[in-house]
Backbone as JSON, one array per atom type, in Angstrom:
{
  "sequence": "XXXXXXXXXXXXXXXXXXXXXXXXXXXXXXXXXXXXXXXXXXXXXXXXXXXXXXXXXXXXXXXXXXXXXXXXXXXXXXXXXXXXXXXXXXXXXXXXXXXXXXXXXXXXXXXXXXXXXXXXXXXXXXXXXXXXXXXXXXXXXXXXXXXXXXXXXXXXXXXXXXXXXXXXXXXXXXXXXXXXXXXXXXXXXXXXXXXXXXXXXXXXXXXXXXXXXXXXXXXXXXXXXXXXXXXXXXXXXXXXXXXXXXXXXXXXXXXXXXXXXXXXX",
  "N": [[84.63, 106.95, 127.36], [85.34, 110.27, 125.81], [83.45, 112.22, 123.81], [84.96, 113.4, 121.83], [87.15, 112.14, 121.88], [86.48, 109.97, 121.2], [85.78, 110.52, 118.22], [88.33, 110.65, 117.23], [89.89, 108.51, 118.3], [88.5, 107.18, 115.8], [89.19, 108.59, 113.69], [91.71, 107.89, 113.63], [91.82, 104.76, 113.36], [90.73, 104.95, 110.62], [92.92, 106.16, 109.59], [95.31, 104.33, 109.99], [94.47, 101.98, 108.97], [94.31, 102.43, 105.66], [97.22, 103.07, 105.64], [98.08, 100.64, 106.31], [97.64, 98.97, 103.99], [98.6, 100.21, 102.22], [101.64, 99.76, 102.97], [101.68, 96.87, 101.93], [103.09, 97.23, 99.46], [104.82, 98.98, 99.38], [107.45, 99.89, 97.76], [105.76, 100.95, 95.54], [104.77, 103.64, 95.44], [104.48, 106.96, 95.14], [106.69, 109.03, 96.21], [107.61, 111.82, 97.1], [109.7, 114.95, 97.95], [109.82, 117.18, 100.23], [111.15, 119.14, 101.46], [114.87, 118.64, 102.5], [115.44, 115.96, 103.47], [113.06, 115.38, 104.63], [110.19, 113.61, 103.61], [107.05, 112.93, 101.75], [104.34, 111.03, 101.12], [101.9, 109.59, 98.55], [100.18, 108.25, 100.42], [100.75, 109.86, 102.88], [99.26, 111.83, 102.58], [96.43, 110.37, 101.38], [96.0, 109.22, 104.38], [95.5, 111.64, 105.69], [93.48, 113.37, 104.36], [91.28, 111.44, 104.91], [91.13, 111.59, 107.62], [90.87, 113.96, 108.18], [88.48, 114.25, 106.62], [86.7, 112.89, 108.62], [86.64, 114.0, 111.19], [85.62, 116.82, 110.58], [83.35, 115.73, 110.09], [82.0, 115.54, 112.28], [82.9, 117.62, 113.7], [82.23, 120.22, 112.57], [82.75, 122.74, 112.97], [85.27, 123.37, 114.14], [88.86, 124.14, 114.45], [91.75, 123.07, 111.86], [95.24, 121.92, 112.45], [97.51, 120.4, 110.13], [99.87, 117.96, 109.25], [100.25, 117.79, 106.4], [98.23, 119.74, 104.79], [98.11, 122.06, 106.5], [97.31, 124.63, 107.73], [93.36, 125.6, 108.58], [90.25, 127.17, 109.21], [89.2, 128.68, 111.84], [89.07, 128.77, 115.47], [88.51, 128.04, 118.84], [89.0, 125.77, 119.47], [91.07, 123.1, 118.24], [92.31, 121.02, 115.88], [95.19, 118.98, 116.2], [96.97, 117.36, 113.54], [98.89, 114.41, 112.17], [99.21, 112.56, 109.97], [100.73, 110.21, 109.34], [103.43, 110.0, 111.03], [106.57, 109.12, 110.94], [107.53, 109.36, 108.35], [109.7, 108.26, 106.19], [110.52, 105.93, 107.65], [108.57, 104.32, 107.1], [108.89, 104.39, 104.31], [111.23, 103.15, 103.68], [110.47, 101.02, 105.12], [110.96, 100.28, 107.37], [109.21, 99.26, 110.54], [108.2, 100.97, 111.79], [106.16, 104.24, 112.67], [103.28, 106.04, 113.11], [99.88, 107.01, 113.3], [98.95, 110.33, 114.68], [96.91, 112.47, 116.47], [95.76, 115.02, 118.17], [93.51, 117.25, 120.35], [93.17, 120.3, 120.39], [92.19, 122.7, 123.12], [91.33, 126.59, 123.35], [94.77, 126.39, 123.96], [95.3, 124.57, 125.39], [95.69, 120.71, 125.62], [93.35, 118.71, 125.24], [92.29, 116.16, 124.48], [94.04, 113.01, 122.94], [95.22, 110.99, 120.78], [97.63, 108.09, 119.55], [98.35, 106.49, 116.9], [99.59, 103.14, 116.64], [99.72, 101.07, 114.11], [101.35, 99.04, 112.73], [101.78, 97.26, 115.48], [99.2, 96.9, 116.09], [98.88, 98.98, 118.19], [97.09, 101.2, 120.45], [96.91, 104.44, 121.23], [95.98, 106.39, 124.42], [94.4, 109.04, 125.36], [92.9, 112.01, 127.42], [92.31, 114.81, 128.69], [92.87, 115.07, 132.17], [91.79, 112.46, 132.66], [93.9, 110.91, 132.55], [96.04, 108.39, 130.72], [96.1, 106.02, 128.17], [96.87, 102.28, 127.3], [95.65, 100.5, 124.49], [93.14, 100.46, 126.22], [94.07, 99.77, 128.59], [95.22, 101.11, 131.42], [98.31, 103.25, 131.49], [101.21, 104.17, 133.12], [104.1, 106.15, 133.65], [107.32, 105.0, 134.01], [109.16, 104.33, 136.89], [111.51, 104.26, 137.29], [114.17, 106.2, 139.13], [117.3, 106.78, 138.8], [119.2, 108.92, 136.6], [121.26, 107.28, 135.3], [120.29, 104.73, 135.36], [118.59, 105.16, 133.09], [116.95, 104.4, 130.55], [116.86, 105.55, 127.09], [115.14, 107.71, 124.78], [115.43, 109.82, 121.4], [115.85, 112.22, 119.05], [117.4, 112.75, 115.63], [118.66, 115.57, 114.26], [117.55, 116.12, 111.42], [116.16, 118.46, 109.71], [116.74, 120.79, 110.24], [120.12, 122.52, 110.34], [121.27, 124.5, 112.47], [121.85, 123.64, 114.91], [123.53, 121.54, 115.18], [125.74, 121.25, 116.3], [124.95, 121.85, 119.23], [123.75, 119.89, 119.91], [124.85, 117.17, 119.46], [126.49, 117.77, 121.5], [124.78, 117.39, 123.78], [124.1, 114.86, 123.34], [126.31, 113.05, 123.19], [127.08, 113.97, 126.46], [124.72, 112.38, 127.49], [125.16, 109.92, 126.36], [127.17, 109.18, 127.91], [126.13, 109.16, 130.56], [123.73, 107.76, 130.65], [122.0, 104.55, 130.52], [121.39, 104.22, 127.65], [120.71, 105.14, 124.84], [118.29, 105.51, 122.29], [117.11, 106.26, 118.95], [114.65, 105.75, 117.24], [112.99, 106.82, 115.66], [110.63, 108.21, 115.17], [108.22, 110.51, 116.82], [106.3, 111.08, 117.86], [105.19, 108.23, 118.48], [107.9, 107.54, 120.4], [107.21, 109.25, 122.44], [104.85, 108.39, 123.07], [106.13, 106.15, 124.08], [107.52, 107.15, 126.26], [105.03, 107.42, 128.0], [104.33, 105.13, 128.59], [106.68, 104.2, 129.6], [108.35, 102.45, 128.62], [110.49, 104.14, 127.0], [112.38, 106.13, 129.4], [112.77, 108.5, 129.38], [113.17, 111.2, 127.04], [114.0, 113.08, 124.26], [114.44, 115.98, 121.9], [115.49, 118.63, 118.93], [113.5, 121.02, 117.39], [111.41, 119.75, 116.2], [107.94, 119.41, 114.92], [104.71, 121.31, 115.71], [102.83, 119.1, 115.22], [104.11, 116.62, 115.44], [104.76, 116.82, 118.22], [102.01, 117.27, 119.88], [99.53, 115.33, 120.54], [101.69, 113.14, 121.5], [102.57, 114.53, 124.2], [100.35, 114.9, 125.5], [99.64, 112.42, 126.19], [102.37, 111.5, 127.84], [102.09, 113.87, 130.19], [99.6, 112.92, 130.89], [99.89, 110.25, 131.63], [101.9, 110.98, 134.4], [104.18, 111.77, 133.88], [106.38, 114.0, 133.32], [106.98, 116.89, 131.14], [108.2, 119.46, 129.27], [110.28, 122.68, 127.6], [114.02, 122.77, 126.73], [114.57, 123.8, 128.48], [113.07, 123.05, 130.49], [110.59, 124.62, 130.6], [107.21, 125.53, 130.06], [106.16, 126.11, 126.39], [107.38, 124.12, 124.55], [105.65, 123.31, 122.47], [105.62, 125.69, 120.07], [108.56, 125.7, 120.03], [109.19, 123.97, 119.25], [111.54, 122.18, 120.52], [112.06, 119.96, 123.0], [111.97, 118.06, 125.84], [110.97, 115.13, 127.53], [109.8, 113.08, 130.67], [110.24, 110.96, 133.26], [109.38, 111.19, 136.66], [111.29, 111.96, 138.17], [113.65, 111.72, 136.69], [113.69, 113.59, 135.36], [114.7, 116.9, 136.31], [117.52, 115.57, 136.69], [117.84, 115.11, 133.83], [117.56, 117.36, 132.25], [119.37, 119.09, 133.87], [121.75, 117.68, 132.25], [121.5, 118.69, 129.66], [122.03, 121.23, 130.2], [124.33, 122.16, 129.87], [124.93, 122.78, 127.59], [123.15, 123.98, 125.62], [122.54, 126.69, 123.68], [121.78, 130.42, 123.2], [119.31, 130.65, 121.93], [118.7, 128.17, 122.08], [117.55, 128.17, 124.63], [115.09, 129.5, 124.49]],
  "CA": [[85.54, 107.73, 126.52], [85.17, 111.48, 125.84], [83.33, 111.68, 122.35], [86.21, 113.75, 120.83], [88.46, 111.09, 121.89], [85.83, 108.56, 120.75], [86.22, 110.32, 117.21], [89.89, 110.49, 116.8], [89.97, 107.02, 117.67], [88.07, 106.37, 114.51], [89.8, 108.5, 112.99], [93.39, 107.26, 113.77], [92.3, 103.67, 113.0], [90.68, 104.62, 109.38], [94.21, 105.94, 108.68], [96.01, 102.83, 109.99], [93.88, 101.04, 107.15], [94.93, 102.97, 104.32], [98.33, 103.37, 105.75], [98.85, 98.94, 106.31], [97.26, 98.62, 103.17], [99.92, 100.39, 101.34], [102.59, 99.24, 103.5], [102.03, 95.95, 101.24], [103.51, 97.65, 98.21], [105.87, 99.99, 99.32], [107.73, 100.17, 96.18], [105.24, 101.55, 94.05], [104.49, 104.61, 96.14], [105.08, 107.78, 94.72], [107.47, 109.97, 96.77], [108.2, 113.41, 96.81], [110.71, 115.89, 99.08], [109.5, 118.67, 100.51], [112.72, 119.58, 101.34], [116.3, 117.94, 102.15], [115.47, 114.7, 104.27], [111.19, 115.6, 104.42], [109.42, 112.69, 102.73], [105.81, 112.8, 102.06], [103.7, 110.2, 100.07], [100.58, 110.07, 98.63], [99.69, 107.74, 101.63], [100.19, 110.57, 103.77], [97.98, 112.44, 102.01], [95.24, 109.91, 101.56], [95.92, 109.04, 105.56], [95.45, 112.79, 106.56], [92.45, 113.46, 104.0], [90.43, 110.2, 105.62], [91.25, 111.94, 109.06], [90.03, 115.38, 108.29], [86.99, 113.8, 106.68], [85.54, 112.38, 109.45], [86.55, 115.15, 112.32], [84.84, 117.81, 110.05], [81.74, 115.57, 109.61], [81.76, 115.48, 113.72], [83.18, 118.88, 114.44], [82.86, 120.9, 111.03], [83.53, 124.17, 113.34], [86.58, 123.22, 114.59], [90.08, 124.67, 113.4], [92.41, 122.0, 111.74], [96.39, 122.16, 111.56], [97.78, 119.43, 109.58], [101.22, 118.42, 108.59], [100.1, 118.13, 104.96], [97.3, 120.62, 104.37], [98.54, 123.46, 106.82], [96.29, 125.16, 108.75], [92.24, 125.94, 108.35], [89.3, 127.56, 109.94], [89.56, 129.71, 113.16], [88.18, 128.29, 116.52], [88.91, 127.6, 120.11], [88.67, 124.15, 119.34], [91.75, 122.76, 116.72], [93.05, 119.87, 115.72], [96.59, 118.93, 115.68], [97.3, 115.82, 112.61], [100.17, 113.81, 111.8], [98.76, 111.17, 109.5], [101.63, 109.49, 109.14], [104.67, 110.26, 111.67], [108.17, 108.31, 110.47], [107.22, 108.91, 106.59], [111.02, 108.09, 106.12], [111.01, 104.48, 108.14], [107.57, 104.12, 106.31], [109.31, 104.61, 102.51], [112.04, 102.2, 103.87], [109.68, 99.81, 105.31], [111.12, 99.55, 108.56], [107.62, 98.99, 110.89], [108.39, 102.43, 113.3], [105.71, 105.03, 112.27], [102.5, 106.17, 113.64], [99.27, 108.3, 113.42], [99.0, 110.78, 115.83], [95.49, 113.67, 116.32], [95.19, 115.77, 119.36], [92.64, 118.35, 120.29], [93.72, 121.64, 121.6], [91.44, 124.04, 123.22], [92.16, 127.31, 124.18], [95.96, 126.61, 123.95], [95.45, 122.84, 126.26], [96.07, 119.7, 124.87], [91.86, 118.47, 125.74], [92.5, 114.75, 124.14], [95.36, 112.8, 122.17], [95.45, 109.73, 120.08], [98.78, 108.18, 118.55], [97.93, 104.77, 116.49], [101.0, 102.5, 115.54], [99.19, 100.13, 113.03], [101.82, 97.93, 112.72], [101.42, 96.64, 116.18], [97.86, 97.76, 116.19], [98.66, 99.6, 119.66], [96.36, 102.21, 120.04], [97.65, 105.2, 122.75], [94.76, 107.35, 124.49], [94.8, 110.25, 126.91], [91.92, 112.48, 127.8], [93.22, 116.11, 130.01], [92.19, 114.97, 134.16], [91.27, 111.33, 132.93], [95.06, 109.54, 132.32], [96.67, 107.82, 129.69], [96.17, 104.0, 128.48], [97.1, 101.05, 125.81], [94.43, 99.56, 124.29], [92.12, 100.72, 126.92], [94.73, 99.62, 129.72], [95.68, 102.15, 132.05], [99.69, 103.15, 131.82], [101.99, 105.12, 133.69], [105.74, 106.37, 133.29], [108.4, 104.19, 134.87], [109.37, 104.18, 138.22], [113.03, 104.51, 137.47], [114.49, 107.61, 139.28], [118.61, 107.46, 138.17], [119.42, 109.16, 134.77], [122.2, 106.07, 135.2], [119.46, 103.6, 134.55], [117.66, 105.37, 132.3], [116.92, 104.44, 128.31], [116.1, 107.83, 126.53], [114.68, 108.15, 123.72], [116.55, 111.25, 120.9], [115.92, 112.22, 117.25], [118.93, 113.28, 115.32], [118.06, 116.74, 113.5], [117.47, 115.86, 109.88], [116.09, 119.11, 108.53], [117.64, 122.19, 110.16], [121.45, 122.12, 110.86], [121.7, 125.55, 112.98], [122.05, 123.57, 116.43], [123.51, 120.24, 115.4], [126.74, 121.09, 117.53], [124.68, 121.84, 120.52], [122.69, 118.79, 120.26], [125.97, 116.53, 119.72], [127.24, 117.74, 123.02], [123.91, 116.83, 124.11], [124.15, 112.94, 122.91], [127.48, 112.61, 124.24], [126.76, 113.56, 127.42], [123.79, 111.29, 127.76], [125.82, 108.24, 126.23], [128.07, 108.47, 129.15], [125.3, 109.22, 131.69], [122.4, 107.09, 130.82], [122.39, 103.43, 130.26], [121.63, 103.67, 126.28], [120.32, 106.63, 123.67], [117.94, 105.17, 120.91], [116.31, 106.63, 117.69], [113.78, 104.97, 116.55], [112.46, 108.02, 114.12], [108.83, 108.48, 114.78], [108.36, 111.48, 117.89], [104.97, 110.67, 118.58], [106.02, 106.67, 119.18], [108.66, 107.72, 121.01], [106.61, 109.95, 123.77], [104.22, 107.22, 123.78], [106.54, 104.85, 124.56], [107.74, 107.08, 127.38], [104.03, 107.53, 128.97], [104.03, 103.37, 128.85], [107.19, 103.11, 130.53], [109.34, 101.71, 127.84], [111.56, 104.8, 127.39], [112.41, 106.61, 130.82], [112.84, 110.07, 128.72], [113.17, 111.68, 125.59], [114.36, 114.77, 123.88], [114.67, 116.03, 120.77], [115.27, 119.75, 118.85], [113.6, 121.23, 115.67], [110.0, 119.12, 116.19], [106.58, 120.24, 114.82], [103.0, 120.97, 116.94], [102.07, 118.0, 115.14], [104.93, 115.9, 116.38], [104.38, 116.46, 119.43], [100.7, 118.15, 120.48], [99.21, 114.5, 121.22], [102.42, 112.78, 122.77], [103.18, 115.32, 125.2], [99.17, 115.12, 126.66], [100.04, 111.14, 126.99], [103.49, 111.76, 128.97], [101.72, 113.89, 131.47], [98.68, 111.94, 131.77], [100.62, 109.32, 132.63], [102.38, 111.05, 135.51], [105.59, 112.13, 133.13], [106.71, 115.87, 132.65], [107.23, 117.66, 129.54], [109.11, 121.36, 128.79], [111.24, 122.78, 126.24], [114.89, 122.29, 126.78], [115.2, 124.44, 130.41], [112.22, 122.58, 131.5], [109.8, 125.4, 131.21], [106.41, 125.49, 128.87], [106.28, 126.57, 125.12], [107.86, 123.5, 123.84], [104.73, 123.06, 120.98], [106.08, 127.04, 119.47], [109.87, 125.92, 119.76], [110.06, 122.21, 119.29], [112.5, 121.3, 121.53], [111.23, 119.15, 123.94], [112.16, 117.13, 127.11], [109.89, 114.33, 128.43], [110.24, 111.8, 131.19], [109.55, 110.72, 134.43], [109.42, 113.24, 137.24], [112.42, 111.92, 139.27], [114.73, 111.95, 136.4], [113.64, 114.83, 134.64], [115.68, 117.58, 136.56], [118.72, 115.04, 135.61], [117.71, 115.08, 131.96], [117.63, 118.77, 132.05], [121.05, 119.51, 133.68], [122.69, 117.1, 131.36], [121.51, 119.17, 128.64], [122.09, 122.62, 129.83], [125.33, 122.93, 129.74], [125.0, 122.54, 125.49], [122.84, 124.98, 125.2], [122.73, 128.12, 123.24], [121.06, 130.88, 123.59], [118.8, 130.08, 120.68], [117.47, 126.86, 122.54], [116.86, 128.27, 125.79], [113.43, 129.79, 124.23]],
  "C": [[84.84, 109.0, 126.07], [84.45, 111.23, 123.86], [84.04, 112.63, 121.48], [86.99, 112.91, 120.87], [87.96, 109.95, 121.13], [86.42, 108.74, 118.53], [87.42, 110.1, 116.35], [90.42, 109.29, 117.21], [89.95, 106.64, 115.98], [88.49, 106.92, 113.96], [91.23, 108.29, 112.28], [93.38, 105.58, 112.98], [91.95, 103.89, 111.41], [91.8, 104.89, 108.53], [95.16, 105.11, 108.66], [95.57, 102.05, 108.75], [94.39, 101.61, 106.11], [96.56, 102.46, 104.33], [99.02, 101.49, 105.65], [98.41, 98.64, 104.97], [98.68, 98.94, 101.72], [101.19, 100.61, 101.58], [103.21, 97.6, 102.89], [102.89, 96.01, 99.76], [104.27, 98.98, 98.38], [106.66, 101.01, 98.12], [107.23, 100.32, 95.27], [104.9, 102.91, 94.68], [105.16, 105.76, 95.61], [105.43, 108.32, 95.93], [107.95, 111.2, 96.78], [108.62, 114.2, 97.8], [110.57, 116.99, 99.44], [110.42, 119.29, 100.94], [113.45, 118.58, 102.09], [115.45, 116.98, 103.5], [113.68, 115.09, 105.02], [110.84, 115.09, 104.04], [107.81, 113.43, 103.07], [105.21, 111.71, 100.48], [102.58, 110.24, 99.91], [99.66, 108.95, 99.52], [99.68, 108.64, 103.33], [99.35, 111.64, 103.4], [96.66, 112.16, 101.85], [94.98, 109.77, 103.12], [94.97, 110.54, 105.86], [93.75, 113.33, 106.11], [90.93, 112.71, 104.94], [90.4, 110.84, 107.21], [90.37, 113.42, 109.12], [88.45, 115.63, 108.17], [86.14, 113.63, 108.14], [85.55, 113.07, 111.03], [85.76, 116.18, 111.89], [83.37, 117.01, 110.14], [81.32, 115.64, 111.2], [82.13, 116.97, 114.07], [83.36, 119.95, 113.42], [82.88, 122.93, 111.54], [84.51, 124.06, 113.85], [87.84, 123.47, 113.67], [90.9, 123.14, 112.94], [94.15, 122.68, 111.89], [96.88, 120.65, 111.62], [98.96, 119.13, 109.19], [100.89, 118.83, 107.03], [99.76, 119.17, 104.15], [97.45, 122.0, 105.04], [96.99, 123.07, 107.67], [94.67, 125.62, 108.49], [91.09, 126.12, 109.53], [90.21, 128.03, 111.29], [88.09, 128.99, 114.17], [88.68, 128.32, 117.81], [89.04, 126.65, 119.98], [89.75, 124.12, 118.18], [92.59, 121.49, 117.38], [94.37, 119.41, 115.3], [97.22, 117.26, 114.93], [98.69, 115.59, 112.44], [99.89, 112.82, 110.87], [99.38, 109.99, 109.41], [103.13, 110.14, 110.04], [105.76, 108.98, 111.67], [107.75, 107.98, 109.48], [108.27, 107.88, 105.8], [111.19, 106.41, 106.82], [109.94, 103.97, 107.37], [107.82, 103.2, 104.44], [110.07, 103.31, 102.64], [111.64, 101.25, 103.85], [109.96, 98.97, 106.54], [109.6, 100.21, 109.35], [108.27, 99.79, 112.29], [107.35, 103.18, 112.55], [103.95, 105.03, 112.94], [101.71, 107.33, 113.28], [99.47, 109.09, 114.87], [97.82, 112.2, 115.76], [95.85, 113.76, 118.02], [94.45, 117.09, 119.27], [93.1, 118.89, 121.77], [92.8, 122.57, 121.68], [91.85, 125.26, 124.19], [93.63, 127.0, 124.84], [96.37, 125.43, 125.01], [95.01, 122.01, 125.35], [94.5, 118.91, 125.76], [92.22, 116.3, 125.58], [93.46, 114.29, 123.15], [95.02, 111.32, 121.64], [96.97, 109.28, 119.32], [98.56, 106.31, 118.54], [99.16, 104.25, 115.94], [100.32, 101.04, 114.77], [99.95, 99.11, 112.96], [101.42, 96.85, 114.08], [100.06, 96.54, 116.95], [97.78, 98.13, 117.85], [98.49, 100.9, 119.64], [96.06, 103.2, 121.99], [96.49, 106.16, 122.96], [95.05, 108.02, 125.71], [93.42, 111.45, 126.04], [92.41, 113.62, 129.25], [92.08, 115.99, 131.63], [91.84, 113.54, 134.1], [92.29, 110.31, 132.97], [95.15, 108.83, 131.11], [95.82, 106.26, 129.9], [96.17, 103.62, 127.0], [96.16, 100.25, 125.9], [93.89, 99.26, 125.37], [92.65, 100.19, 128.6], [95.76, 100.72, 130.41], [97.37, 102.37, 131.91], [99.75, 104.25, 132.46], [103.27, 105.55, 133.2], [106.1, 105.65, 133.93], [108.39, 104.9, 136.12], [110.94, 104.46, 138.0], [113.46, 105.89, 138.03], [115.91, 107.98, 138.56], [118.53, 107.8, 137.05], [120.51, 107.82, 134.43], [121.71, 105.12, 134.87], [118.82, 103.6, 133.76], [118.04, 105.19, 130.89], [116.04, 105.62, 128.07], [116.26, 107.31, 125.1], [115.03, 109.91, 122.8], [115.98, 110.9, 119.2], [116.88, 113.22, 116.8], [118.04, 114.74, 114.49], [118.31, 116.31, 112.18], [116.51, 116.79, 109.08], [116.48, 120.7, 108.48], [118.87, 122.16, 110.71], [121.75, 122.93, 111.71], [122.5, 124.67, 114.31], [122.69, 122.36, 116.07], [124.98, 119.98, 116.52], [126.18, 121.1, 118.4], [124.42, 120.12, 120.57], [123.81, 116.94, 120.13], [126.45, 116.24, 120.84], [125.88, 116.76, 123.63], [123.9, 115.09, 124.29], [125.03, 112.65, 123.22], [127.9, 112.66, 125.34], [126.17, 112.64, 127.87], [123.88, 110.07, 127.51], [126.5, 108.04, 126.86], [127.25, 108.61, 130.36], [123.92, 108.41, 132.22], [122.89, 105.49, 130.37], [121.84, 103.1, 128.76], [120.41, 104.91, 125.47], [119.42, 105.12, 122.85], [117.09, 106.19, 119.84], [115.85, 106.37, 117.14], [113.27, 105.72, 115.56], [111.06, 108.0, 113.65], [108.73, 109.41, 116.49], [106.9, 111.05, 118.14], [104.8, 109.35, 119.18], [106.53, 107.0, 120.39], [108.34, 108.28, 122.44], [105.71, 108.8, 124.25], [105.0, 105.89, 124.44], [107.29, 105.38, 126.37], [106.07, 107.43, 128.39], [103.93, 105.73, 128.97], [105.15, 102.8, 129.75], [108.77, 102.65, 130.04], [110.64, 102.25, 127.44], [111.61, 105.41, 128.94], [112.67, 107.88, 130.38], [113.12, 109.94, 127.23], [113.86, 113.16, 125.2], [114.66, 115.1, 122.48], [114.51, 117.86, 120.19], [114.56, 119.59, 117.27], [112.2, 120.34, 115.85], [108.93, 120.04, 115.29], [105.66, 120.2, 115.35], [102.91, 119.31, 116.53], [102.96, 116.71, 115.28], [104.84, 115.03, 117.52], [103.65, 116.49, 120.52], [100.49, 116.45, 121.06], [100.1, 113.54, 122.14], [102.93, 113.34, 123.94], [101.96, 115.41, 126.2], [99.47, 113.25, 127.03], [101.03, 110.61, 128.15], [102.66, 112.35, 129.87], [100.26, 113.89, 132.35], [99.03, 110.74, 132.59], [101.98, 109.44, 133.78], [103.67, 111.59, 134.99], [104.92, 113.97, 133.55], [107.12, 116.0, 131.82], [107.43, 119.26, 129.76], [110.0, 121.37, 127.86], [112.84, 122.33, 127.35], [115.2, 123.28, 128.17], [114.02, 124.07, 131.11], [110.68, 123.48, 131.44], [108.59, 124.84, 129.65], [107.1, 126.3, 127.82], [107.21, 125.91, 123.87], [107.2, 123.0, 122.34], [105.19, 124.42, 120.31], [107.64, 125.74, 119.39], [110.22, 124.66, 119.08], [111.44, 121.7, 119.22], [111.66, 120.87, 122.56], [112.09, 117.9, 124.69], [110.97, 116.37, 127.32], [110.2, 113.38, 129.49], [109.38, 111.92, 132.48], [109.91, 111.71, 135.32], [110.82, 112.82, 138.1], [113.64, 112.5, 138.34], [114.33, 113.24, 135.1], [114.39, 116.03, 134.8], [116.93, 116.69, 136.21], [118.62, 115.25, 134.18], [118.25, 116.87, 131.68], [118.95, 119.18, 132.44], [122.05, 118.59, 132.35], [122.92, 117.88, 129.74], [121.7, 120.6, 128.88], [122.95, 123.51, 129.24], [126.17, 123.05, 128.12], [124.03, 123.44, 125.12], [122.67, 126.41, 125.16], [121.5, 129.12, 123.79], [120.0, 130.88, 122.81], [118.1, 128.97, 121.39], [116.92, 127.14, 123.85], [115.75, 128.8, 125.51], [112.73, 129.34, 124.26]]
}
């Protein structure tokens, strides 16, 4: 293992610990809204802290951006955090949510981690070395029809500009694919299509830290990833396509004919 990947291991699982720890007490957790349907708790705050710690004590020239803390230091070298991705199924207490760290250099996604604590399955990708679960190699599915395919979708819950496009979107794909879900964690969700388990994905309105480390696991494991016409610059726009390579041109027509000119960027 690469020893950037080695550290964002450790530091994905020391925020799993915090994060199962005060998964036992849900209901005392302070909460606060960074705006309309945005949670953040002070478990993603201690998560993200515990993460920054121990990449700075290993890489203390390296840039950070964070959901919590924003952005710091200037480098070729930066780190893209999530400490907590599905704050919102988290608060609830339904068991969807996940860390997620990737390191981007020079504007490539170098290594990726995304830890789901609950089922302590722990997702790794390394750029030329391939994806794998708990140290077992995966791939994307094999499925080629969009007719057999389960896709993975997150509903827009914090900017409304596009929610007609993205309607058309979901109602195409519920008569074209064999079943839409939303589980409500985007870093999960990619990992679950570099394992296999979805056969695509898509979603508008994302952040880098979303989707910087699941998008190097999709196409380590043989998937493709682009914004919503297929092309790069889906970490700037967040919109994002993922899937396998057969049904990826399907994924993409199904959605073109819904979008604006606004999402083709």
């Amino acid at each position: 293992m690469h020893p950037t990947l080695t550290t964002a291991v450790k530091a994905a699982r020391r925020a799993g610990q915090i994060i199962t720890r005060a998964s036992q007490d849900v209901d005392l957790l302070k909460v606060s809204s960074k705006r309309q349907n945005d949670f953040v708790t002070e478990v993603d705050r201690a998560a993200e802290d515990a993460i920054i710690g121990i990449l700075r004590e290993a890489y203390p020239d390296h840039a950070i951006l964070a959901e919590e803390s924003g952005a710091s230091g200037e480098s070729e070298y930066r780190w893209i955090i999530d400490p907590l991705d599905g704050t919102t199924n988290f608060i609830h207490g339904m068991p969807q949510y996940a860390v997620s760290i990737a390191l981007e250099h020079r504007g490539l996604m170098q290594s990726a981690v995304v830890f789901d604590p609950v089922r302590n399955e722990l997702f790794t990708a390394s750029r030329g070395r391939g994806a794998f679960l708990n140290d077992r190699r995966i791939r994307v599915s094999r499925r080629a029809k969009l007719g057999e395919a389960l896709v993975g979708t997150g509903f827009p819950y914090r900017v409304w500009d596009h929610v007609d496009a993205y309607l058309g979107m979901f109602k195409e794909l519920m008569e074209k694919t064999s079943g839409l879900r939303r589980p409500g964690a985007a870093a999960l969700d990619l990992a679950y299509v570099a394992c296999g388990r979805f056969d695509g994905f898509f979603e508008i309105g994302l952040s880098p830290w979303d989707i910087a480390a699941g998008a190097l696991l999709v196409t380590e494991a043989g998937g493709l990833v682009g914004n919503l016409t297929g092309e790069t610059g889906y970490l700037d726009s967040g919109n994002l396509v993922a899937s396998t390579p057969r049904i990826f041109p399907a994924l993409l027509a199904a959605i073109e004919p819904h979008l604006t000119d606004a999402l083709r960027s």
